[in-house]
Biopython code that builds the backbone (N, CA, C, O; Angstrom):
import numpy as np
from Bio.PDB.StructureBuilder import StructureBuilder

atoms = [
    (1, "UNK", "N", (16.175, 34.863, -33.453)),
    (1, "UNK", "CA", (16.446, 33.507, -33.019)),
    (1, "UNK", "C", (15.388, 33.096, -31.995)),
    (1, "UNK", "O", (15.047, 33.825, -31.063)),
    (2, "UNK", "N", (14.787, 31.619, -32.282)),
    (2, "UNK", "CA", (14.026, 31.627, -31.305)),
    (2, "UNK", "C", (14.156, 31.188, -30.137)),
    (2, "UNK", "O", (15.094, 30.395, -30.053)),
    (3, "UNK", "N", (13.563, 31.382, -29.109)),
    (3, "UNK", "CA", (13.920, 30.659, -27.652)),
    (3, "UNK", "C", (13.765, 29.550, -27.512)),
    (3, "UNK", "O", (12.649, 29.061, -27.687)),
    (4, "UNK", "N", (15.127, 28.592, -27.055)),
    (4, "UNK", "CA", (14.915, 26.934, -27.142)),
    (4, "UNK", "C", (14.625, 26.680, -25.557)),
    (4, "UNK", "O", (14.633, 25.547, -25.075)),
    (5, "UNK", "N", (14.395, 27.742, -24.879)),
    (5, "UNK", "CA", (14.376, 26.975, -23.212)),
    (5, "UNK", "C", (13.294, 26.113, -23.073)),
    (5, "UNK", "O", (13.510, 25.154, -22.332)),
    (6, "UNK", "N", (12.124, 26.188, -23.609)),
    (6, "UNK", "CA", (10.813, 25.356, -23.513)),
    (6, "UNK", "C", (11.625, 24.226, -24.264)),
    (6, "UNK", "O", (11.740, 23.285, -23.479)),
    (7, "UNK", "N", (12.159, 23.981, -25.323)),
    (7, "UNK", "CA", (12.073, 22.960, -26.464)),
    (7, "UNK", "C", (13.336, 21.800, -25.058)),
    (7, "UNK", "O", (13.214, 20.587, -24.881)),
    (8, "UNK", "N", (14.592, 22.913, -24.194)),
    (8, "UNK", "CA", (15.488, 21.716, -23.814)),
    (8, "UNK", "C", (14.432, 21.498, -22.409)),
    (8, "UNK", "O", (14.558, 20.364, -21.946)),
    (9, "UNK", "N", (13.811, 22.037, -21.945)),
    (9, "UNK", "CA", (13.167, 21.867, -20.956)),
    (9, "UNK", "C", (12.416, 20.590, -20.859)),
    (9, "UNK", "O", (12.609, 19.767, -19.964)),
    (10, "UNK", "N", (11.509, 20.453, -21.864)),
    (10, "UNK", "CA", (11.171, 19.426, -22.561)),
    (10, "UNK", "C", (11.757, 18.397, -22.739)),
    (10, "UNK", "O", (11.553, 17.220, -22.442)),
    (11, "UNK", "N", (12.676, 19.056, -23.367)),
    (11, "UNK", "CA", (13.630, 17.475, -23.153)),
    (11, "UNK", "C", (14.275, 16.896, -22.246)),
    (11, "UNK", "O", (14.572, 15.702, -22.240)),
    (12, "UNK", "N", (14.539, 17.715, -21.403)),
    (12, "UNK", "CA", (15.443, 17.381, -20.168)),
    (12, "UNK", "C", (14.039, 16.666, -19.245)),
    (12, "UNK", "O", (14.425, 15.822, -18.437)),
    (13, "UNK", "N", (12.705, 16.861, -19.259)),
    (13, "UNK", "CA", (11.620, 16.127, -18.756)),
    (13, "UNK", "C", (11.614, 14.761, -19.269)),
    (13, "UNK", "O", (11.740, 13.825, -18.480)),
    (14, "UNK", "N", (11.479, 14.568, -20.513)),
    (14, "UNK", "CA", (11.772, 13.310, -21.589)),
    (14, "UNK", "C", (12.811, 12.639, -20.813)),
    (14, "UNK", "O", (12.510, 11.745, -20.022)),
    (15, "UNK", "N", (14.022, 13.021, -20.993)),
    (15, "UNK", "CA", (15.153, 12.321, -20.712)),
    (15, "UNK", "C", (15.155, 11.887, -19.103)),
    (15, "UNK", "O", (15.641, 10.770, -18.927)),
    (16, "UNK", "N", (14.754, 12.484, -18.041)),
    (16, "UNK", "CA", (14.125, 12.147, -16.842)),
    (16, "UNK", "C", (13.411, 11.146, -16.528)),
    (16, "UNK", "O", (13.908, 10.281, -15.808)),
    (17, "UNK", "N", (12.071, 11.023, -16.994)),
    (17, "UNK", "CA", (10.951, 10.309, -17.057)),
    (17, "UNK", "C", (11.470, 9.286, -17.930)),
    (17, "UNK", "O", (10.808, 8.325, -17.539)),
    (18, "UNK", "N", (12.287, 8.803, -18.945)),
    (18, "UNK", "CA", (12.686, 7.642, -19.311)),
    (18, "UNK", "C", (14.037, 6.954, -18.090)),
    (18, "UNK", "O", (13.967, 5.755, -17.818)),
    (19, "UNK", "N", (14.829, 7.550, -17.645)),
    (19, "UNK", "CA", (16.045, 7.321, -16.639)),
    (19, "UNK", "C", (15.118, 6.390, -15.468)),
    (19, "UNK", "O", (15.361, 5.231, -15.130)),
    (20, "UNK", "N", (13.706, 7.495, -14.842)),
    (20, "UNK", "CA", (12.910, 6.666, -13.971)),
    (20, "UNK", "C", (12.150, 5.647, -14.425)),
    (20, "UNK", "O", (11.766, 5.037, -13.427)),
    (21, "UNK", "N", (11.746, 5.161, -15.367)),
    (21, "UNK", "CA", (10.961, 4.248, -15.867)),
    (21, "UNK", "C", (12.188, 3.163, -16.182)),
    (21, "UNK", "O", (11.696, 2.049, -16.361)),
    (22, "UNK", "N", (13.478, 3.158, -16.288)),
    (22, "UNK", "CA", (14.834, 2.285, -16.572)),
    (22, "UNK", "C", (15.178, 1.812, -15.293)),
    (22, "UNK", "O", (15.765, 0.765, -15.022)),
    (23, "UNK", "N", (14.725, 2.749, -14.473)),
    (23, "UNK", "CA", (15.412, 2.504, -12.965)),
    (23, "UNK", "C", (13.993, 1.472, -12.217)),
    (23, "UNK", "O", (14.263, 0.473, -11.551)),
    (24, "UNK", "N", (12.784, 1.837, -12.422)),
    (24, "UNK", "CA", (12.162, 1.044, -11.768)),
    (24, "UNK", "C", (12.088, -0.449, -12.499)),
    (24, "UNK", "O", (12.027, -1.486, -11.839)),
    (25, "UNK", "N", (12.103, -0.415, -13.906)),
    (25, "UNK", "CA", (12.400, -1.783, -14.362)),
    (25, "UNK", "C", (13.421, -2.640, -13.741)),
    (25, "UNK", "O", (13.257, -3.812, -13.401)),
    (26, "UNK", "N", (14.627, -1.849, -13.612)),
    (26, "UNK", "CA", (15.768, -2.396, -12.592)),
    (26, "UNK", "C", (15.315, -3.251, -11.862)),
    (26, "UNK", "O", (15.242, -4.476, -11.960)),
    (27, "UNK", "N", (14.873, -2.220, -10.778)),
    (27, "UNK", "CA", (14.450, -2.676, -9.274)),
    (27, "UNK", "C", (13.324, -3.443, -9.268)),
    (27, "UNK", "O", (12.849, -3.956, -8.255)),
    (28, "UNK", "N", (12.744, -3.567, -10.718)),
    (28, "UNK", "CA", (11.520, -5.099, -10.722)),
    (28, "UNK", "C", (12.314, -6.067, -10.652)),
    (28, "UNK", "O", (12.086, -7.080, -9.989)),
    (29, "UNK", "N", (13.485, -5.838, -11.424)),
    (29, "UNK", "CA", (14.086, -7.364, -12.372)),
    (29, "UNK", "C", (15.258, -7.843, -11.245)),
    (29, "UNK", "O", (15.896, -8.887, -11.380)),
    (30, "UNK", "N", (15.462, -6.768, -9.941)),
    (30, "UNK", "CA", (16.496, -7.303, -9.174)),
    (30, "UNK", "C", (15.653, -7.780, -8.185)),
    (30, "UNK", "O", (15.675, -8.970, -7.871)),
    (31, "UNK", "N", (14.860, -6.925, -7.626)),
    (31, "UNK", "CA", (13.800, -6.916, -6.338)),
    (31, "UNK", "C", (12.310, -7.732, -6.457)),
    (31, "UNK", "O", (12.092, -8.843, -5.974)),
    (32, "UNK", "N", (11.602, -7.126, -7.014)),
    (32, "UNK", "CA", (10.185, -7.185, -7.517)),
    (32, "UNK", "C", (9.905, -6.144, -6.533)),
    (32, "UNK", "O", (10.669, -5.265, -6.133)),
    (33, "UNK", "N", (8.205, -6.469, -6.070)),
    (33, "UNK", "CA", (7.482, -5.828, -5.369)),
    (33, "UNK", "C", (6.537, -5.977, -4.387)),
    (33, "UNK", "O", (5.569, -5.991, -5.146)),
    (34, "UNK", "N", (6.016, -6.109, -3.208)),
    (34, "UNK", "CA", (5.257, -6.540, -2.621)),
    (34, "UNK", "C", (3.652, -5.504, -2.495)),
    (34, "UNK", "O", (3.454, -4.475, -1.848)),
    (35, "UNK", "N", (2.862, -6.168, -3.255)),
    (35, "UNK", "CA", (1.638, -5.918, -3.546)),
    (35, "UNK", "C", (0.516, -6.399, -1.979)),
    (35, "UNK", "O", (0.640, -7.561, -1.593)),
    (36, "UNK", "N", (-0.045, -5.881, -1.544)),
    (36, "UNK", "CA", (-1.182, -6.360, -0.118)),
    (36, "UNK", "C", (-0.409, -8.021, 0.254)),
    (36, "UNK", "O", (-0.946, -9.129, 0.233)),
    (37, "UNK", "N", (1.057, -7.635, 0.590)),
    (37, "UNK", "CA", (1.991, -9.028, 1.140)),
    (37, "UNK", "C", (2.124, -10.064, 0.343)),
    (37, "UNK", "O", (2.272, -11.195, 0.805)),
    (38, "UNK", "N", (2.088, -9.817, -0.940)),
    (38, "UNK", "CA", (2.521, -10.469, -1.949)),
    (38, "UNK", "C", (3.581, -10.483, -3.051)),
    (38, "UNK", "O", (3.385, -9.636, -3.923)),
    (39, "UNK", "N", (4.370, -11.048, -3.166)),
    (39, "UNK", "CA", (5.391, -10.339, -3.195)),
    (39, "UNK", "C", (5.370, -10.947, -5.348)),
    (39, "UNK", "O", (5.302, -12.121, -5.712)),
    (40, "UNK", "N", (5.450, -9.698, -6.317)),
    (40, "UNK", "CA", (5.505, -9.621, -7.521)),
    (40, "UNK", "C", (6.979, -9.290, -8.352)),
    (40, "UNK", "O", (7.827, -8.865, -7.568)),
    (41, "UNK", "N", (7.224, -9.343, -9.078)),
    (41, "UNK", "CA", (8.524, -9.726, -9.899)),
    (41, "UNK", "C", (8.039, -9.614, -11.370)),
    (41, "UNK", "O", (6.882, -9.740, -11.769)),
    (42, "UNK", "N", (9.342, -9.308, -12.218)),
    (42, "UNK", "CA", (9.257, -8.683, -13.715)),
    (42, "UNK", "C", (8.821, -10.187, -14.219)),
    (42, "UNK", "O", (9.020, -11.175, -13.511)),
    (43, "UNK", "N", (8.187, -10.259, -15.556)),
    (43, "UNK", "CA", (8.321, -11.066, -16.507)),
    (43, "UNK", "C", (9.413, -11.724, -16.852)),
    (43, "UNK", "O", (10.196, -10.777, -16.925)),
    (44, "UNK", "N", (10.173, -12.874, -17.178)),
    (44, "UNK", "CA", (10.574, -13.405, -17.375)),
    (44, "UNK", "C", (11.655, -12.620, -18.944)),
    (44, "UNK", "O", (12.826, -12.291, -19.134)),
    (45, "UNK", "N", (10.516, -12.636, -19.638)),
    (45, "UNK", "CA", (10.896, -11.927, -20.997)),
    (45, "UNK", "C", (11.765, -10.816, -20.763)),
    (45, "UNK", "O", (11.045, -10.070, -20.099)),
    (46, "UNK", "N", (12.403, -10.486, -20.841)),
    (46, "UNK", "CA", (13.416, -9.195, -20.422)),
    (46, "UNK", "C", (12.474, -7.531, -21.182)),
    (46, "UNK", "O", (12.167, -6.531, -20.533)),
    (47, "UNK", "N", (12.331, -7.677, -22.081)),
    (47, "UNK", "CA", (11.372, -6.521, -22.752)),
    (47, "UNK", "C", (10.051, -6.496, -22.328)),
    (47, "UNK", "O", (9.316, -5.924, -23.134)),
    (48, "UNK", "N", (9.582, -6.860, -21.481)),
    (48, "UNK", "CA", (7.949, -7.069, -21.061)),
    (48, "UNK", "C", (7.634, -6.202, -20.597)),
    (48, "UNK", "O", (6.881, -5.442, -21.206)),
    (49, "UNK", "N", (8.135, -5.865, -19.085)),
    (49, "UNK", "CA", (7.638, -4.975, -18.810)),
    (49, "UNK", "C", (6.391, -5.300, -17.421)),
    (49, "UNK", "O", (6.268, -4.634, -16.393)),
    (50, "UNK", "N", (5.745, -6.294, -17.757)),
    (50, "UNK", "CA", (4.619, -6.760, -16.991)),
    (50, "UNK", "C", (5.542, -7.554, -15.951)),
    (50, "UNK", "O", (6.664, -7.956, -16.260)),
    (51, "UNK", "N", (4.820, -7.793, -14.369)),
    (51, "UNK", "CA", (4.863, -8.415, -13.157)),
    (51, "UNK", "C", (4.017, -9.745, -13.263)),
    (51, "UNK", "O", (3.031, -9.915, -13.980)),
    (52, "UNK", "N", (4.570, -10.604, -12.447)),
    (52, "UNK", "CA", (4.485, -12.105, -12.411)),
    (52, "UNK", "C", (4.362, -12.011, -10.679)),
    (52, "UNK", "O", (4.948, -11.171, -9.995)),
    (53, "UNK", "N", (3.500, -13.029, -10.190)),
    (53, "UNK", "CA", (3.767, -13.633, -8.737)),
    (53, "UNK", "C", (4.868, -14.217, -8.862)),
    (53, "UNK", "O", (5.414, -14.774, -9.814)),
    (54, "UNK", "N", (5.178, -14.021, -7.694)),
    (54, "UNK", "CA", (6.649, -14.713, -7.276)),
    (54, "UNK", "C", (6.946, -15.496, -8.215)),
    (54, "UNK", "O", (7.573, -15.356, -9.265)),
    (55, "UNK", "N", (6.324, -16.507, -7.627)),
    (55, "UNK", "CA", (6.941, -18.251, -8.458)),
    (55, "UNK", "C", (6.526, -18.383, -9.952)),
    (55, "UNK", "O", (7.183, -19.142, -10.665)),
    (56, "UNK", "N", (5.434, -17.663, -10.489)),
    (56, "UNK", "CA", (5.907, -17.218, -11.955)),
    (56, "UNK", "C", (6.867, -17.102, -12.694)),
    (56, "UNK", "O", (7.784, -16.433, -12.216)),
    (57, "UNK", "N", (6.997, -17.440, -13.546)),
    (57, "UNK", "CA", (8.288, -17.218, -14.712)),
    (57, "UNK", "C", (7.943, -16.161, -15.211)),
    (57, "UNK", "O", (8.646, -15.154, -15.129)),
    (58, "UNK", "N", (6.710, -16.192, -15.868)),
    (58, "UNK", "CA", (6.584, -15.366, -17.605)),
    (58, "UNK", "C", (5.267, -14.856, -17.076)),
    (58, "UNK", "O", (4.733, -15.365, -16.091)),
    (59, "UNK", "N", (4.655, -13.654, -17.869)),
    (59, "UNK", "CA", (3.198, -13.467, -17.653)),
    (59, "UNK", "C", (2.325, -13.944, -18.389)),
    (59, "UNK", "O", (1.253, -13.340, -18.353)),
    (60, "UNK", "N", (2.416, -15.294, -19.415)),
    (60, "UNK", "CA", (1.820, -15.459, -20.027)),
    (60, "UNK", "C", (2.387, -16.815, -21.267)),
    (60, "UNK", "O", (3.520, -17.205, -21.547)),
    (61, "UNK", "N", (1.091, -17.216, -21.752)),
    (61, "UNK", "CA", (2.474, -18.538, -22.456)),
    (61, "UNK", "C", (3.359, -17.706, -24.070)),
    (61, "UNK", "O", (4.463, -17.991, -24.533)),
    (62, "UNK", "N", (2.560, -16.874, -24.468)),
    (62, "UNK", "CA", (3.522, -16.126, -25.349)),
    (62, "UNK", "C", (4.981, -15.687, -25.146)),
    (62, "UNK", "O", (5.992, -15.898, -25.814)),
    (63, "UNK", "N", (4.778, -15.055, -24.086)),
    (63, "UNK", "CA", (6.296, -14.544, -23.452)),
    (63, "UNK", "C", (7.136, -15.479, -22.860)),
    (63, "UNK", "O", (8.366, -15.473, -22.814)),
    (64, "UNK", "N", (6.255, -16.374, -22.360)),
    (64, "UNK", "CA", (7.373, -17.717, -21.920)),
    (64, "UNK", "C", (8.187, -18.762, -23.258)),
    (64, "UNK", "O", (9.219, -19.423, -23.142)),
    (65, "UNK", "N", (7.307, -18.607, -24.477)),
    (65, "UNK", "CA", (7.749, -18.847, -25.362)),
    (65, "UNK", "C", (8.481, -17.924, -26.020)),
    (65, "UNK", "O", (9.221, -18.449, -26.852)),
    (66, "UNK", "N", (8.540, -17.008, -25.976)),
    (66, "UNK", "CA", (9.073, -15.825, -26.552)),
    (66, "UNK", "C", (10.691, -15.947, -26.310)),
    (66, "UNK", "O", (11.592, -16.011, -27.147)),
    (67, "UNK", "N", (10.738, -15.955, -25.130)),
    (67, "UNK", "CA", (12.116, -15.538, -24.025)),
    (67, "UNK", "C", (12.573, -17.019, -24.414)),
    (67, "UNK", "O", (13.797, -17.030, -24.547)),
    (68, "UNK", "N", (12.054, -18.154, -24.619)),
    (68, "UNK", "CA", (12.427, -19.835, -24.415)),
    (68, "UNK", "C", (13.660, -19.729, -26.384)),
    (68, "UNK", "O", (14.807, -20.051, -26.693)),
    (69, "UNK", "N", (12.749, -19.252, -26.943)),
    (69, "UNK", "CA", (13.483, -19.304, -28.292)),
    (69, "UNK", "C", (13.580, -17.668, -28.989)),
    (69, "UNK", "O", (13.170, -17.641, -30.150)),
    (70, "UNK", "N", (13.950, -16.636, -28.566)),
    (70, "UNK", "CA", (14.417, -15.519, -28.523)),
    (70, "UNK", "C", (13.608, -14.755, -29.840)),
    (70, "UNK", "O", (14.287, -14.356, -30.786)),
    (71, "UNK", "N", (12.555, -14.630, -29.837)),
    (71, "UNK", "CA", (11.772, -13.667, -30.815)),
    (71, "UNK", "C", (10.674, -13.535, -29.854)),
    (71, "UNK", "O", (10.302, -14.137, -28.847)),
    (72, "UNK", "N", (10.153, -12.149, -30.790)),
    (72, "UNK", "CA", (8.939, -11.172, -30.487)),
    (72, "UNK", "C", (7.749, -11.683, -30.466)),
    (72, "UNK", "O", (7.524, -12.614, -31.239)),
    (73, "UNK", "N", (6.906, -11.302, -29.759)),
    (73, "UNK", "CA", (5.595, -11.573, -29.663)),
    (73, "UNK", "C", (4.846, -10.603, -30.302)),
    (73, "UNK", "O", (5.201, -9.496, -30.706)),
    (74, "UNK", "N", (3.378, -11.343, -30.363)),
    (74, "UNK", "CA", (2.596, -10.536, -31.631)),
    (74, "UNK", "C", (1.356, -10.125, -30.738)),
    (74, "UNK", "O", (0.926, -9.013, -31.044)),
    (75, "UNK", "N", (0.804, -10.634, -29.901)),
    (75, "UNK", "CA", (0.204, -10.323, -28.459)),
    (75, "UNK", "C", (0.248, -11.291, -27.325)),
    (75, "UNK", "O", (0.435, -12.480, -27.586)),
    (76, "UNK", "N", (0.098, -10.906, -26.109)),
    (76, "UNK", "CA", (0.069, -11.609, -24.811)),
    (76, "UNK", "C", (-1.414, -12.351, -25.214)),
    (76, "UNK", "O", (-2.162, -12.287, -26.189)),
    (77, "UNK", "N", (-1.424, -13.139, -23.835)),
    (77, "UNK", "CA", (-2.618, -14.802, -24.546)),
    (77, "UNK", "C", (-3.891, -13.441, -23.709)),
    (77, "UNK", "O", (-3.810, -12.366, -23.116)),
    (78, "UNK", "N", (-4.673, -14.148, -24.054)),
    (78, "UNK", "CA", (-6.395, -13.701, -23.244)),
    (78, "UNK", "C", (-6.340, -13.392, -22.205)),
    (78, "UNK", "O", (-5.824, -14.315, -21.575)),
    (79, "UNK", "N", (-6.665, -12.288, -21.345)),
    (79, "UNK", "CA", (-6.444, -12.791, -19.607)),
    (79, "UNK", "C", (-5.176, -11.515, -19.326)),
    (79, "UNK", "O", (-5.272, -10.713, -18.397)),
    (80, "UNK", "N", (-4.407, -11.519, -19.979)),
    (80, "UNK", "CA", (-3.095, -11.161, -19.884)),
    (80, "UNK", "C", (-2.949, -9.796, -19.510)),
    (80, "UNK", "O", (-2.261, -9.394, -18.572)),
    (81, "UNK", "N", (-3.792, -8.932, -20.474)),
    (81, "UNK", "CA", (-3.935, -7.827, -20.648)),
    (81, "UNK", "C", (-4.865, -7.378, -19.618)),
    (81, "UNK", "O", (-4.732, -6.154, -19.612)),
    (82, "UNK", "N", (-5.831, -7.740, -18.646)),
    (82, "UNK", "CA", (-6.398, -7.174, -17.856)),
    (82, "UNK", "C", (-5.873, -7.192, -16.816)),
    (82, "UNK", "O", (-5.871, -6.194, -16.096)),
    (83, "UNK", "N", (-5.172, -8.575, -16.397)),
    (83, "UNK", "CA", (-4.496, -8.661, -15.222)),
    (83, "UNK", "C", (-3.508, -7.353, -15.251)),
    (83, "UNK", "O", (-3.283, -6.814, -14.168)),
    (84, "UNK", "N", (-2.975, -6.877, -16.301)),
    (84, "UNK", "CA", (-1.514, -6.066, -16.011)),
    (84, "UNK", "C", (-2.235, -4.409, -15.589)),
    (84, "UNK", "O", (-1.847, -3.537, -14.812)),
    (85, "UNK", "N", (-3.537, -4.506, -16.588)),
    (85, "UNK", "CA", (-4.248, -3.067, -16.091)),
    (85, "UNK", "C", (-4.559, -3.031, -14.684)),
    (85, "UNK", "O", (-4.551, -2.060, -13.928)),
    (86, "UNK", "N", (-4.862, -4.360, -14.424)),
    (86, "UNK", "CA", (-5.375, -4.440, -12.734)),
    (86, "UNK", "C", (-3.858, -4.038, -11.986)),
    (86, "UNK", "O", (-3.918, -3.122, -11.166)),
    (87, "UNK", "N", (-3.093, -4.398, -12.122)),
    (87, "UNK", "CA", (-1.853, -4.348, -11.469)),
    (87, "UNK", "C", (-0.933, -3.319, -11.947)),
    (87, "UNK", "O", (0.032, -3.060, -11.228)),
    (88, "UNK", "N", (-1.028, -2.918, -12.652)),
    (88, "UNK", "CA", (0.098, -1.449, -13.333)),
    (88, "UNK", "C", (0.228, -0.750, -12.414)),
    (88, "UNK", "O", (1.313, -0.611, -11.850)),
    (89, "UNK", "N", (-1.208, 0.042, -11.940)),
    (89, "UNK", "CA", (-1.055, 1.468, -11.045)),
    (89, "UNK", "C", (-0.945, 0.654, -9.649)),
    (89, "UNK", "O", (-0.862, 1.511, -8.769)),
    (90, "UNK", "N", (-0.917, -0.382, -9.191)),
    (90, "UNK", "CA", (-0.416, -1.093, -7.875)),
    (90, "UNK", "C", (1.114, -1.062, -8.011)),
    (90, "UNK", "O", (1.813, -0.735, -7.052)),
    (91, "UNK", "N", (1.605, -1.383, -9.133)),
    (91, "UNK", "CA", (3.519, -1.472, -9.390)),
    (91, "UNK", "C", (3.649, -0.552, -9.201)),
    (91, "UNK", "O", (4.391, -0.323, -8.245)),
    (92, "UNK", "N", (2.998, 0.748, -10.003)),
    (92, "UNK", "CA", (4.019, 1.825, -9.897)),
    (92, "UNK", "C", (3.458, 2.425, -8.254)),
    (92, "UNK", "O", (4.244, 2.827, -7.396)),
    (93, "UNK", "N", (2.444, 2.388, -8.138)),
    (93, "UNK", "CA", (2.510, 2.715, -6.095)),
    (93, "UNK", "C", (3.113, 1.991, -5.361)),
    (93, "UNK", "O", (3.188, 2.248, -4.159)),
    (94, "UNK", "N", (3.776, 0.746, -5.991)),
    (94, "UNK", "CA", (4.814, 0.094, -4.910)),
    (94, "UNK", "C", (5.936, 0.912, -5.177)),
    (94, "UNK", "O", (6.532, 1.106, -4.118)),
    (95, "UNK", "N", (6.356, 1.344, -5.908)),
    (95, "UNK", "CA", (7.726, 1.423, -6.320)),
    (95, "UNK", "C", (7.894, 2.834, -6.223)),
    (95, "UNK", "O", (9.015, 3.337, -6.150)),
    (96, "UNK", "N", (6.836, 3.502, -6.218)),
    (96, "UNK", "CA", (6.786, 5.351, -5.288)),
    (96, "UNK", "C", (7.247, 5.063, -4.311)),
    (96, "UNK", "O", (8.340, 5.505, -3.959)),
    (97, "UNK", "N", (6.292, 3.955, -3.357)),
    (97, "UNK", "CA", (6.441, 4.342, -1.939)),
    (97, "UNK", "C", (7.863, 3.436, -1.343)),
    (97, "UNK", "O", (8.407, 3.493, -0.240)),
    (98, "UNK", "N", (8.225, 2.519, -2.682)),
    (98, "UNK", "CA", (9.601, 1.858, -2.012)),
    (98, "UNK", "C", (9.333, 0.412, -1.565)),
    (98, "UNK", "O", (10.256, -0.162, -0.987)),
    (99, "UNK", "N", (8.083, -0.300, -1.780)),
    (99, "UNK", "CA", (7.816, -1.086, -1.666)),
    (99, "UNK", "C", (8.010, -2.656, -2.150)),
    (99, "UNK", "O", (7.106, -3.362, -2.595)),
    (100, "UNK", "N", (9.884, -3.182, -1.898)),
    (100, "UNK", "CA", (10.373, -3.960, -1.715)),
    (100, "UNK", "C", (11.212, -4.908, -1.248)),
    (100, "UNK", "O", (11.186, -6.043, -1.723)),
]
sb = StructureBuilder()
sb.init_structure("model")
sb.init_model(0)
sb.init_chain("A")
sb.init_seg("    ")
for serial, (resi, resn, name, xyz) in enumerate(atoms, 1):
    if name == "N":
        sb.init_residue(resn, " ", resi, " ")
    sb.init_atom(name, np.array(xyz, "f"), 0.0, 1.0, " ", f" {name:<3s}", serial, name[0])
structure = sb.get_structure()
């Protein structure tokens, strides 16, 4: 029989690392985040995933349309996609250090 401790180990990492990635979405969509005193917030779209300035709705006019009449998007507009690379590893260092 073979040894499953690596295989639940594994999984019990999996199942971890998704619980924290559920929990910081949370705390976008209740809190946001304050970036160099700026204070950032989830997308509008509930499945996004991406941060908005404050007074933002949506990150983009796809997703604002998206969320407005309830279907999927096929990509975010031009622009969209760099801003979130610029800002990803800033979210998740807010949200290490507790930053909201």
């Amino acid at each position: 029989m073979a040894d499953r401790a690596p295989v639940n180990a594994e999984a019990a990492r999996v199942v971890a690392a998704e619980e924290t990635a559920r929990n910081q979405r949370m705390l976008l969509r209740l809190y946001g985040v304050v970036i160099d005193g700026t204070r950032y917030r989830a997308c509008g779209k509930p499945d996004c995933g991406r941060v908005v300035r404050g007074s933002s709705g949506h990150c983009c006019g796809p997703c604002a349309d998206a969320a407005q009449h309830a279907h999927e998007i096929d990509e975010h507009s031009p622009g969209c996609d760099e801003r979130w690379q610029e800002r990803e590893p800033l979210v998740a260092r807010a949200l290490t250090e507790g930053s909201w």
